[in-house]
C-alpha positions in Angstrom: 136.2 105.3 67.7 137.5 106.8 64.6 139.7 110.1 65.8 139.4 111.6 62.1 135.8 111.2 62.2 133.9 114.7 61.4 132.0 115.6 65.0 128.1 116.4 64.5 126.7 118.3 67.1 122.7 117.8 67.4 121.4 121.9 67.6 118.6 122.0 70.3 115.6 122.4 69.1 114.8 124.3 72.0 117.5 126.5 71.6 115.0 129.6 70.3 113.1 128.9 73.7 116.3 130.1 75.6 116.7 132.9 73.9 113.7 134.0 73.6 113.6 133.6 77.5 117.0 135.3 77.5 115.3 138.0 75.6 112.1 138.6 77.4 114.2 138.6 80.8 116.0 141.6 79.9 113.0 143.3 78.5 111.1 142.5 82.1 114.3 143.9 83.5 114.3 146.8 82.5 110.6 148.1 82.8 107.5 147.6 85.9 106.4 144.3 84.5 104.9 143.3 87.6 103.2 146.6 88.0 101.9 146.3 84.9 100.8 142.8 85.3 98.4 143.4 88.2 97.2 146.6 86.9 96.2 144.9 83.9 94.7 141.7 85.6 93.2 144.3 88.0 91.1 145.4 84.9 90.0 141.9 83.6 87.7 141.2 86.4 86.1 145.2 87.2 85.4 144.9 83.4 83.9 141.3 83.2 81.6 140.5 86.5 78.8 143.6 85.6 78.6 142.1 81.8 78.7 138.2 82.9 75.9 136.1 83.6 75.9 133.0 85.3 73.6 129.7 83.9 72.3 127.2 86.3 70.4 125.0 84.4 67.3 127.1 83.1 68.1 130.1 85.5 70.3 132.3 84.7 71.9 134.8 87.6 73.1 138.3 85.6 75.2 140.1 87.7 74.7 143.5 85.6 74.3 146.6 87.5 72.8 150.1 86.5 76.7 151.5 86.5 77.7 148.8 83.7 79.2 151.2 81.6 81.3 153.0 84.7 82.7 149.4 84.6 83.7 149.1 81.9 85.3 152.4 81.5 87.0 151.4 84.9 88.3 148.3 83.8 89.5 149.4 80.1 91.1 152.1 81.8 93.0 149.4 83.8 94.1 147.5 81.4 95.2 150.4 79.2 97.3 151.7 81.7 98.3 148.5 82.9 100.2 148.0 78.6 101.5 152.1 79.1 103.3 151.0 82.1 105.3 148.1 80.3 105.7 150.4 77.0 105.9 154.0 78.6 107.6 153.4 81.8 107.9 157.3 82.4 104.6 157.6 83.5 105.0 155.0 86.0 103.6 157.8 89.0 101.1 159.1 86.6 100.1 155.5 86.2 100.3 154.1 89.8 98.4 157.2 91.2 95.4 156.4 88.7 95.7 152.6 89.0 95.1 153.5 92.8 92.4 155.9 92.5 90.3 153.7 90.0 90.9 150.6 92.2 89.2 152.6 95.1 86.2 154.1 92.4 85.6 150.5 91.3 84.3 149.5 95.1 81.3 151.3 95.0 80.8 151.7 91.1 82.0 148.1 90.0 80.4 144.9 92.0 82.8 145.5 94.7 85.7 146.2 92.7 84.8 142.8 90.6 84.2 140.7 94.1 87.7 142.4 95.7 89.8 140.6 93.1 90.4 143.4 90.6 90.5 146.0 93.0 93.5 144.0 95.2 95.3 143.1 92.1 94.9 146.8 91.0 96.3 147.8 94.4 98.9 145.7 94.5 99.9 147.1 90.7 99.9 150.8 91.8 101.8 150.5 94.7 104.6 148.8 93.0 104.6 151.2 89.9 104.8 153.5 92.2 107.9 151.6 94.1 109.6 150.9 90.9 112.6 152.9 90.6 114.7 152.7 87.0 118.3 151.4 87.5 121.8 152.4 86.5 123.9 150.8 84.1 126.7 148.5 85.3 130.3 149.9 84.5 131.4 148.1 81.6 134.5 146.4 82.5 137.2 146.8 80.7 139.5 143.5 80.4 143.5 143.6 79.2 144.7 143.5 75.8 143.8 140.1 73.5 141.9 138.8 76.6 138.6 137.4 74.6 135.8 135.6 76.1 134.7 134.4 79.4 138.2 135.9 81.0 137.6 139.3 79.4 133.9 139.2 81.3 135.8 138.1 84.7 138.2 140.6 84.4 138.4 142.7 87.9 136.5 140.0 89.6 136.7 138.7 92.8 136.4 135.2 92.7 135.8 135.2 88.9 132.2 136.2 89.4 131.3 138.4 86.6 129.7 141.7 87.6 130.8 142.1 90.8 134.1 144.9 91.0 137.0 143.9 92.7 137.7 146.2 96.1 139.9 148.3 95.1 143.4 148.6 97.0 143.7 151.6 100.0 146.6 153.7 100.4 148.8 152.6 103.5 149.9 155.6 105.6 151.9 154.9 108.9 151.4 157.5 111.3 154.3 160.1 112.1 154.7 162.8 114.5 152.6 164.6 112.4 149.8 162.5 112.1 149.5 161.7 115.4 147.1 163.4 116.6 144.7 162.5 113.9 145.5 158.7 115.0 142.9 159.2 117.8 146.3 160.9 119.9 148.5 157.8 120.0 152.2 159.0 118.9 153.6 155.9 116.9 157.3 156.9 118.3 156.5 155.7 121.9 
């Protein structure tokens, strides 16, 4: 091989895929995704099953009930909330709290709760807006002079594992005559 050669490197196609996934797992981060996500599946089916109708053949099984609409209000009200809690994350109580209380109006007003399965995802969805709890930011940290790069991100580590402070260093005291006593009693001079 040629030395002098100019070096092509092949860009990834898929290169947008990783960031985008890069992207979307911060954004997930920082929210109640998976609150939202089973509020908002939660709605799908408390909605659906009073509207859906089932064909077999030339028969044809409706499900519909005289509370349709209560359903669907139910279910749209699932799925609304279920968007507020990835978007508005401050009303995550307000939000868990109703997500509860509609799941347990939908038994008796929606099919069941859309045959158990909206009203356990919808359950499962309040409980863990309700759990969610925002974080707080990492300390930056803060690497020496002209240090670039992957060594100013390990900079403090143990190990070299980025994020993770290095124990900081204790003061060594050796016990006198007058810290003796707060030694547990023991007198370091004999």
């Amino acid at each position: 091989m040629n030395h002098q050669a100019p070096v092509y490197v092949r860009r990834s196609d898929d290169a947008w895929l990783t960031v985008g996934y890069y992207h979307f797992y911060a954004w997930r981060g920082r929210r109640p995704f998976w609150a939202g996500l089973f509020t908002l599946l939660g709605g799908f089916p408390i909605a659906y099953f009073p509207y859906a109708d089932v064909r077999l053949g030339n028969i044809t099984l409706a499900m519909a009930t005289t509370a349709g609409s209560g359903s669907l209000i139910i279910g749209i009200l699932l799925i609304t909330l279920g968007l507020a809690l990835w978007f508005q994350q401050g009303i995550r109580v307000f939000a868990g709290v109703a997500s509860i209380l509609l799941a347990l109006v939908s038994l008796p007003v929606s099919n069941l709760g859309g045959f158990f399965l909206g009203f356990i995802f919808s359950m499962v969805g309040g409980a863990l807006a309700l759990a969610w709890v925002p974080g707080s930011p990492q300390e930056e940290i803060t690497a020496p002079a002209g240090d670039t790069g992957k060594a100013a991100a390990m900079a403090g580590s143990p190990q070299g594992i980025p994020g993770i402070p290095a124990p900081r260093e204790t003061e060594t005291v050796h016990a006198s005559e007058t810290t003796a006593h707060a030694d547990g009693g023991r007198n370091s001079a004999g």
